[in-house]
N, C-alpha and C positions, 0 to 999 in steps of 0.2 A: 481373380484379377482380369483374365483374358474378356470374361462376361463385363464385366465394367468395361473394358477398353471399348468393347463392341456396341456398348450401349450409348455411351459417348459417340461414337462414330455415327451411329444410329442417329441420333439426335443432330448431329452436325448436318448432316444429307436432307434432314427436313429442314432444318431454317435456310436450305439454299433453295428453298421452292417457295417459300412466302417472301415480301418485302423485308428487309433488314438492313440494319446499319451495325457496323463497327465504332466499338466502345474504343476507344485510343487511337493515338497518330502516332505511338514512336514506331520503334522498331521492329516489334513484336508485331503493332496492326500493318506496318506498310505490308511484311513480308510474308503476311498471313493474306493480304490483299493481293498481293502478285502470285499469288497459289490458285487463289478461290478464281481470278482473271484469266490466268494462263493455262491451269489444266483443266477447270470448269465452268470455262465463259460468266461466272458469274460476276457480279460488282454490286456493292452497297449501295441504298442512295444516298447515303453521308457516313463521314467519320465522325465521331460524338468525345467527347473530352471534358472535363471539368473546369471552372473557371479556376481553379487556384494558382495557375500558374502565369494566369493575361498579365502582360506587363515588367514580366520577369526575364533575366536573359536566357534564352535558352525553350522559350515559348512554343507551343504548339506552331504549326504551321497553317494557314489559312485554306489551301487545299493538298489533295493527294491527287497526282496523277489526273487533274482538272476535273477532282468529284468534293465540295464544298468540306470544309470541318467545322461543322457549328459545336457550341461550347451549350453546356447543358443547360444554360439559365432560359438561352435562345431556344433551343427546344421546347423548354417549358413553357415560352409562350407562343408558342407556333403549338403544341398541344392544345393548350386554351382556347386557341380559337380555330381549331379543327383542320390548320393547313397540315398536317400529316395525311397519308391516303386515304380518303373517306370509305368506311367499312372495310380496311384490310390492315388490321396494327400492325404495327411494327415490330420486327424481332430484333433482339440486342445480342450481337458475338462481341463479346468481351476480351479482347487481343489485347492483352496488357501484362506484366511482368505479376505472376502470380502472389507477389506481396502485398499488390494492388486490391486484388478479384472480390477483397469484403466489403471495403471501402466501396468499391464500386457498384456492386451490389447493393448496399444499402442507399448509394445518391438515387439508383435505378427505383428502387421500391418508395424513394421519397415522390418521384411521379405518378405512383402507382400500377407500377409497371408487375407483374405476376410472374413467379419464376419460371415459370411453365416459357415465359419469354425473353429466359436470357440464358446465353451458355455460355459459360465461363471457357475460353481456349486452356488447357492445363496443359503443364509441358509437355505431357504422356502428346498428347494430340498436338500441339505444335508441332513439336520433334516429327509425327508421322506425315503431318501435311511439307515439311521441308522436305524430309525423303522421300517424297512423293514425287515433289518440284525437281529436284535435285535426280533425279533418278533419270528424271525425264529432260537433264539437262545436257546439249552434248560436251563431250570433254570433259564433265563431275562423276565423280566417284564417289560410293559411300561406303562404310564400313560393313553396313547390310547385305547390300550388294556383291560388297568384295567376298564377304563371306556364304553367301547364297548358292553353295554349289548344287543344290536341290532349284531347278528351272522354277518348281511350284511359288518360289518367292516371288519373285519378278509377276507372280501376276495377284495383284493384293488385292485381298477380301474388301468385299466393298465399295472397291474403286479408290481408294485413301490411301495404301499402303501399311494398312492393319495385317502383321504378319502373328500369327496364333501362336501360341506357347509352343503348341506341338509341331507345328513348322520350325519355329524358331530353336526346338531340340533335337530334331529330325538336322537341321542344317549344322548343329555343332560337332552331334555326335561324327558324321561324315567327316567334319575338320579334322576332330581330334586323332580319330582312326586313322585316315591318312597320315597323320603326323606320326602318329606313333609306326608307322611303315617305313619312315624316313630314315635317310642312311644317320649313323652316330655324328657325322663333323655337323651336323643340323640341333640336334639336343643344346645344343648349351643355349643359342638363341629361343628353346622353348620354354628355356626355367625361365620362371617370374621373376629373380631375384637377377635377370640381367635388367628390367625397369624399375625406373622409379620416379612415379609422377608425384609432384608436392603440391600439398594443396595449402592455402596461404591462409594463416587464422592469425586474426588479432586479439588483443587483451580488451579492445571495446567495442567487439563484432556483438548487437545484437542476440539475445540467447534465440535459437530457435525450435519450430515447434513441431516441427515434423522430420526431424530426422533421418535420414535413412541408412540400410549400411554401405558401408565405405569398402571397394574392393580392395584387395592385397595391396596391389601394386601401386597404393595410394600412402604417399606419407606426410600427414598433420606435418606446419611446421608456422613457429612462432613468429610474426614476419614485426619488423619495428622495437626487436626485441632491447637492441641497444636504447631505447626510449623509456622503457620501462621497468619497473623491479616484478614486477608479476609475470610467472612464467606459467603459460595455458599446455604448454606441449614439452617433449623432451627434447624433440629435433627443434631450434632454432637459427634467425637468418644473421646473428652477430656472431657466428664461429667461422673460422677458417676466413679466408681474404670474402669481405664482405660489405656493401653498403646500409648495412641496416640504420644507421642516421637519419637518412634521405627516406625513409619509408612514410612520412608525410605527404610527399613529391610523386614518390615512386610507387608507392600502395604496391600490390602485388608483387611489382619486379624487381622487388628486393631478396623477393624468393627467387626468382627467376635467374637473377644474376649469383646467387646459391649456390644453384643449382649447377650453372655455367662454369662456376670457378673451384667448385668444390665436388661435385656428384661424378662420378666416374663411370655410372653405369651405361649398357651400350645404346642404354633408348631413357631417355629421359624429358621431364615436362610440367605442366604447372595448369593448376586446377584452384577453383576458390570454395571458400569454408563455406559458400550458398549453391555454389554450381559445381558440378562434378560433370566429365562426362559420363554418357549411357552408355559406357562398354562394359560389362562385369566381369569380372575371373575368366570364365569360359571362354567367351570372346576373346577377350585381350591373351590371351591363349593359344587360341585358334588364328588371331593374329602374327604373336609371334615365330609359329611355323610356315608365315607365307611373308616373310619380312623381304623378302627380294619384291616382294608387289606394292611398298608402301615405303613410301620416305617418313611421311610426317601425319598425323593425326588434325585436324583444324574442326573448329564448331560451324556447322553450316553458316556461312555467312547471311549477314542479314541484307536487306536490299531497301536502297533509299531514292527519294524523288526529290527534287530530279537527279542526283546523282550523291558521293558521297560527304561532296563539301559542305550538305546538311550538319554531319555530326560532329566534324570539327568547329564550326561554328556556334553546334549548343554549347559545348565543351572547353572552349579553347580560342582565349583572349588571342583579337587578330595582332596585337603586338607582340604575344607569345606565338603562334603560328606564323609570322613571319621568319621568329628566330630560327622557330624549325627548320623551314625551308632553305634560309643562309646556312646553316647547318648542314642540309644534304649537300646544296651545291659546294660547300667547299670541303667535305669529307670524301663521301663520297657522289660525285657529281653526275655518274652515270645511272644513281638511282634517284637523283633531282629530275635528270631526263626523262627518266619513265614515268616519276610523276607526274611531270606535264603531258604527257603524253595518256595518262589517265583521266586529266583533267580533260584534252583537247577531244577522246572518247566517249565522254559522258559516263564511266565509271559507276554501278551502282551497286556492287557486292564488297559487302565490309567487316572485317572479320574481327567480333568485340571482343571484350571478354580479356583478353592477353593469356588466351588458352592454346594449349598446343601440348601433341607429343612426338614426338620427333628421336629418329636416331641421332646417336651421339654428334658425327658430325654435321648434320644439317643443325641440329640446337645451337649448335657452339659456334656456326658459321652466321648462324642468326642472329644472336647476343653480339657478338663482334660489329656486328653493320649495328643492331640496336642501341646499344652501351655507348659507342663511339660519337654516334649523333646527338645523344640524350645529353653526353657531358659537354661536348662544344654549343648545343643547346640552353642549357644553365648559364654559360659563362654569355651568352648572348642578350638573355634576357635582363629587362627591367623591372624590379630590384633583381639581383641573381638570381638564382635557380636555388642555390642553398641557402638564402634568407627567407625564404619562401613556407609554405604549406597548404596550399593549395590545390595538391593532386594533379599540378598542369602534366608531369613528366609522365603518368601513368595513362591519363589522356590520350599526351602525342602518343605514350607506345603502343595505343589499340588502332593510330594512323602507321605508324613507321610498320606495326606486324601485317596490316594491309599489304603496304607496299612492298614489302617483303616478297610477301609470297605471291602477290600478283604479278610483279616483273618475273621469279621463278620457276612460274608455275609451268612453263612446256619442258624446265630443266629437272624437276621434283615428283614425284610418284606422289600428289598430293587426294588424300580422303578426307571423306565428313562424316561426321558424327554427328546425334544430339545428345544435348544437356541432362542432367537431372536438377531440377531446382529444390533446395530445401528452402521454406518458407518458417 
């Protein structure tokens, strides 16, 4: 595996020496873009995208960071008549959510494009180029780092942030050991069984095709279950005081409020049946014996242009993001202030997904601002919020856990993590 990472890695460092463009504009290319710019001076000559979406809400952007996004058909004829670089082709990094990367690959080869010139970003390599950025950002923390008591990490193979297998067991082992040196009132926060992160499945998630495994501290749970008579999990989100109704609305955070109102453990948190995060057993192990150094777990934020009123916008009807907003100001109105105050900044880190692991009380401090605006939120909106299913509520809450944790964040011991995508 480590030889494939390497390989990969390998192969990325050369198409930052030829001409290239980036395959996608969402979020995946912006923040794969603000990497390859900020710690590698390098930049595309355009962002490249597919026409399927021209004309739809929520549409590609016309540029990134004032570098053009032509849509493939445009390409196509700007190939035809050789306005691409004369005698230098072009190479294609494909920055796109890896459910994407076939599809896209095959529009690629319908130009006749050779794979020899195109790399697909996979999460393995995402994930390293964020902690790269991330590493090198002041104020962020990552879970890697947190846990890198071996200097040798901090300086990554390659220049990427590629840390080898044997580094990466070299830096556990050290965790564990020291843990295991630690006085007895410290052990109970080391057992697994004080977490438990839930990862949210439906009864019409997509079968998928690469599965991987799922650490301990990770518990399947049926979310929308009060919807359905099919039961995919044993843990489900219609026991104990729960809104599984609203799981049309709310998607995920049906678990999440689960978890909030039902889960007693002393760190708890919420993962999805495609996305996991990249900490495993060991880790999250070696985490728990340094829990004085970490409040909350978050997925590297993604980064938007010009800022991140981009993704509410794709997302999130402005009659419905109104209601949000009347909603913070008259809940709680001092975190309407810092939204503005994010806006007035230019804001561009945004944290999707509605992932998180968090101590007891920070989770429960969280849900309480989330839950609270969400429902005076419903009651604002046109038609309500529970005549509804439209996903608008799980929407706002990947803007309210933004805001959350960005007004927080000098009060929060906040780290990052990456993903594991199952495709």
């Amino acid at each position: 595996m480590e030889k494939e990472h390497q390989k990969e890695s390998d192969r990325f460092f050369r198409f930052l020496n030829v001409p290239f463009c980036i395959y996608g504009a969402g979020i995946v290319a912006a923040s794969v873009y603000t990497v390859l710019r900020d710690l590698y001076r390098k930049k595309p000559l355009f962002f490249l995208v597919s026409d399927a979406g021209e004309g739809k809400t929520g549409e590609n952007p016309m540029e990134i960071d004032g570098i053009p996004v032509k849509r493939l058909s445009e390409w196509k004829r700007e190939i035809s008549v050789e306005v691409s670089v004369p005698g230098r082709p072009v190479s294609y990094l494909v920055a796109a959510p890896e459910t994407h990367h076939c599809a896209i690959t095959e529009s690629l080869h319908s130009l006749q494009i050779e794979d020899s010139a195109i790399l697909p970003v996979t999460g393995e390599l995402e994930n390293q180029l964020m902690e790269a950025y991330y590493n090198n950002l002041p104020g962020c923390k990552t879970v890697k780092a947190l846990l890198a008591i071996n200097a040798e990490y901090l300086h990554p193979i390659k220049e990427v942030g590629v840390m080898s297998d044997m580094v990466a067991e070299a830096v556990l082992e050290e965790a564990v050991a020291e843990s295991s040196a630690a006085d007895a009132d410290n052990r109970g926060r080391r057992d697994m069984d004080s977490i438990q992160v839930f990862q949210a499945k439906c009864h019409v998630d997509r079968p998928l095709q690469n599965e991987i495994r799922i650490p301990s501290y990770v518990y399947p749970i049926q979310v929308g279950a009060d919807l359905t008579e099919q039961r995919i999990t044993e843990l489900r989100d219609n026991a104990g005081v729960n809104i599984s109704r609203k799981n049309r609305n709310y998607c995920e955070l049906t678990a999440t409020y689960y978890a909030w109102k039902n889960c007693q453990a002393a760190y708890k948190g919420l993962c999805h049946y495609r996305r996991i995060f990249a900490v495993d057993d060991r880790e999250m192990e070696a985490l728990l014996c340094r829990g004085d150094e970490w409040d909350v777990i978050l997925p590297y934020p993604s980064v938007h242009y010009p800022n991140i009123s981009t993704q509410h916008f794709r997302y999130i009807k402005e009659e419905d993001w109104n209601a949000m907003l009347r909603a913070l100001e008259e809940t709680v109105p001092d975190y309407f202030s810092a939204y503005q105050q994010m806006v007035e900044s230019g804001e561009q880190h945004f944290y999707n997904y509605n992932m998180l692991i968090a101590k007891a009380e920070v989770f429960d401090d969280y849900c309480g601002f989330l839950f609270s605006v969400l429902e005076r939120a419903e009651a604002l909106t046109t038609p309500k919020g529970w005549e509804r299913a439209d996903r608008f509520a799980g929407y706002m809450g990947e803007n309210l856990t933004t805001l959350y944790f960005q007004k927080n964040r000098d009060k929060l011991k906040i780290v990052h993590a990456g993903k594991k995508w199952m495709v």
